[in-house]
N, C-alpha and C positions, 0 to 999 in steps of 0.2 A: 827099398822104401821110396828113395825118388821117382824111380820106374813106375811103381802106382801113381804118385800124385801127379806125374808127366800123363800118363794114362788119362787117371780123373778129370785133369785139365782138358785133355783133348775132346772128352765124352762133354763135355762143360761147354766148348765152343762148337762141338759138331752143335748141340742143339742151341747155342744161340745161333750159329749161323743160320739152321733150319728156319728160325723164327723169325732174323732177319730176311730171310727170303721171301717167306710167306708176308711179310711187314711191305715188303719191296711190290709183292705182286696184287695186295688191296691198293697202293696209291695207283701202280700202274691200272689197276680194273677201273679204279674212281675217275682217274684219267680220262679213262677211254668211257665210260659209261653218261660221263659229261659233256665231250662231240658227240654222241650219240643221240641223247638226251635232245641237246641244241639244232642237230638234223633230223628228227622224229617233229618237234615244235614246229622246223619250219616245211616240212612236209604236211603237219598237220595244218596249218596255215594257207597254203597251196592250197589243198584240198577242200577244205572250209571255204574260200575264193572260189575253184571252180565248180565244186557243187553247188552254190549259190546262183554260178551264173546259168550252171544247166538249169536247174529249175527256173532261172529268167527265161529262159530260151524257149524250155519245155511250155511256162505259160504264151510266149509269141507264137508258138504253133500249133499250140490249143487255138489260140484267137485268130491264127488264119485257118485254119478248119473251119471255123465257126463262119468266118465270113465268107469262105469262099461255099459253104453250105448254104448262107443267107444271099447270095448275091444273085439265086434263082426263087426266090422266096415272092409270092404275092398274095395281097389280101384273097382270102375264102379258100386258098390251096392248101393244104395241109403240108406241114413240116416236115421234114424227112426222119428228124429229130424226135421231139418231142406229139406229130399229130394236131398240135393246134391248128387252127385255120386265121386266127388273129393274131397278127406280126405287129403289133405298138412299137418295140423299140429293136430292131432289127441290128444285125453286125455288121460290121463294114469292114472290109478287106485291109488290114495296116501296110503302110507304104513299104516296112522292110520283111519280106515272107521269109519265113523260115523253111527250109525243107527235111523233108524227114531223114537224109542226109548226112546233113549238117548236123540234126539233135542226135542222130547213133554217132558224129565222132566227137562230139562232144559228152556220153558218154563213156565214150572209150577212154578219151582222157580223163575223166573222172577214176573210172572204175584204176586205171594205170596208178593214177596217180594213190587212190588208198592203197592197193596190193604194196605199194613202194612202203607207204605210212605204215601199214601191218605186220610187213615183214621187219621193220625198222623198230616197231615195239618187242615183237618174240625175240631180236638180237639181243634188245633191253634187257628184257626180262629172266634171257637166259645167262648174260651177263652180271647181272643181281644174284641168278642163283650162284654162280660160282664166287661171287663177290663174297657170300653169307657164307658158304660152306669156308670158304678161305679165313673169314674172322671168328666163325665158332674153331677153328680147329686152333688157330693162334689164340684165340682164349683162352681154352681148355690148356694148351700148351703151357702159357702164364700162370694158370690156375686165376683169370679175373673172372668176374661178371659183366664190367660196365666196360664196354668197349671205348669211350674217351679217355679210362686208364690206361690203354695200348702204349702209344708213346709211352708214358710216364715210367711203366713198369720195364718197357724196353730198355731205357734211357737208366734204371736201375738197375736191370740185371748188367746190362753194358757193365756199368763202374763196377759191377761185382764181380766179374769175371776178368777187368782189367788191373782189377786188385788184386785179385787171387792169381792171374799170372805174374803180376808184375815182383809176388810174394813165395811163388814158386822158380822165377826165374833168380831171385836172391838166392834160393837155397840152392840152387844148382851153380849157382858162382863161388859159394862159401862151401860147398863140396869140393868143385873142380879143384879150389884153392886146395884146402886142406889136401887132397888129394897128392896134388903139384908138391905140395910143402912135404908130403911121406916120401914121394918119390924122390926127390932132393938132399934127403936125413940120409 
């Protein structure tokens, strides 16, 4: 009879510890899905910065195209451009020329810079999956629905399996006794 509820106990704690673990490995996911979270933001940041300035860039070297196309430009000649032969407000060369260059590695670094941000959301994402698969299984486990009962229910079964050892390790002392007290007689 003791041999059973020694048993029972143990099938008791194999699966709170199961649940503890599973309990152990949502904080540690949350953990990590939080610096991750925090370097996705500032990747996404980065990136939002320099594809801003490539498109700066991009329009600097549209605007020296345009001048350095306008700087052969005269009345009654036609445009190389557009054909007209009247130039009213002509382009002018800007002091800082961009080279075509210069706007492919500032590409490069853009394009660098998302592939980092992209790869750094699918880690997210796939870190989420196993986050969810992790709490439905330790729900189901509980038998809850609302995942804010977790603790709660933990922190329950705890004290109820600390009790029930602590009420089976009685009855294994007032055996032993008894036991000690026949062998004695």
């Amino acid at each position: 009879m003791v041999l059973k509820e020694i048993e029972s106990l143990n099938g008791v704690i194999k699966e709170f510890n199961k649940n503890h673990v599973l309990y152990e490995e949502l904080i540690k996911i949350n953990s990590n899905l939080e610096g991750l979270v925090c370097t996705y933001q500032n990747l996404l940041a980065d990136y939002n910065c320099a594809h801003n300035n490539y498109l700066k860039l991009e329009q600097k070297y549209f605007s020296n195209i345009a001048g350095v196309l306008a700087k052969d430009l005269h009345e009654n000649t036609p445009c190389p451009v557009c054909g007209s032969t009247s130039h009213p407000n002509v382009a002018s060369i800007p002091l800082d020329l961009i080279s075509k260059e210069t706007l492919d590695k500032e590409y490069e670094n853009v394009e660098l810079i998302r592939v980092k941000k992209d790869a750094k959301l699918v880690e997210i994402e796939t870190l989420k999956t196993h986050y969810n698969i992790c709490l439905k299984q330790l729900l189901e486990n509980l038998n809850i629905t609302d995942a804010l009962d977790i603790e709660r229910k933990l922190e329950e079964v705890s004290n109820a399996y600390q009790n029930k050892l602590k009420e089976q390790r009685g009855k294994l002392v007032l055996g032993n006794n008894s036991n000690e007290m026949i062998l004695f007689y």
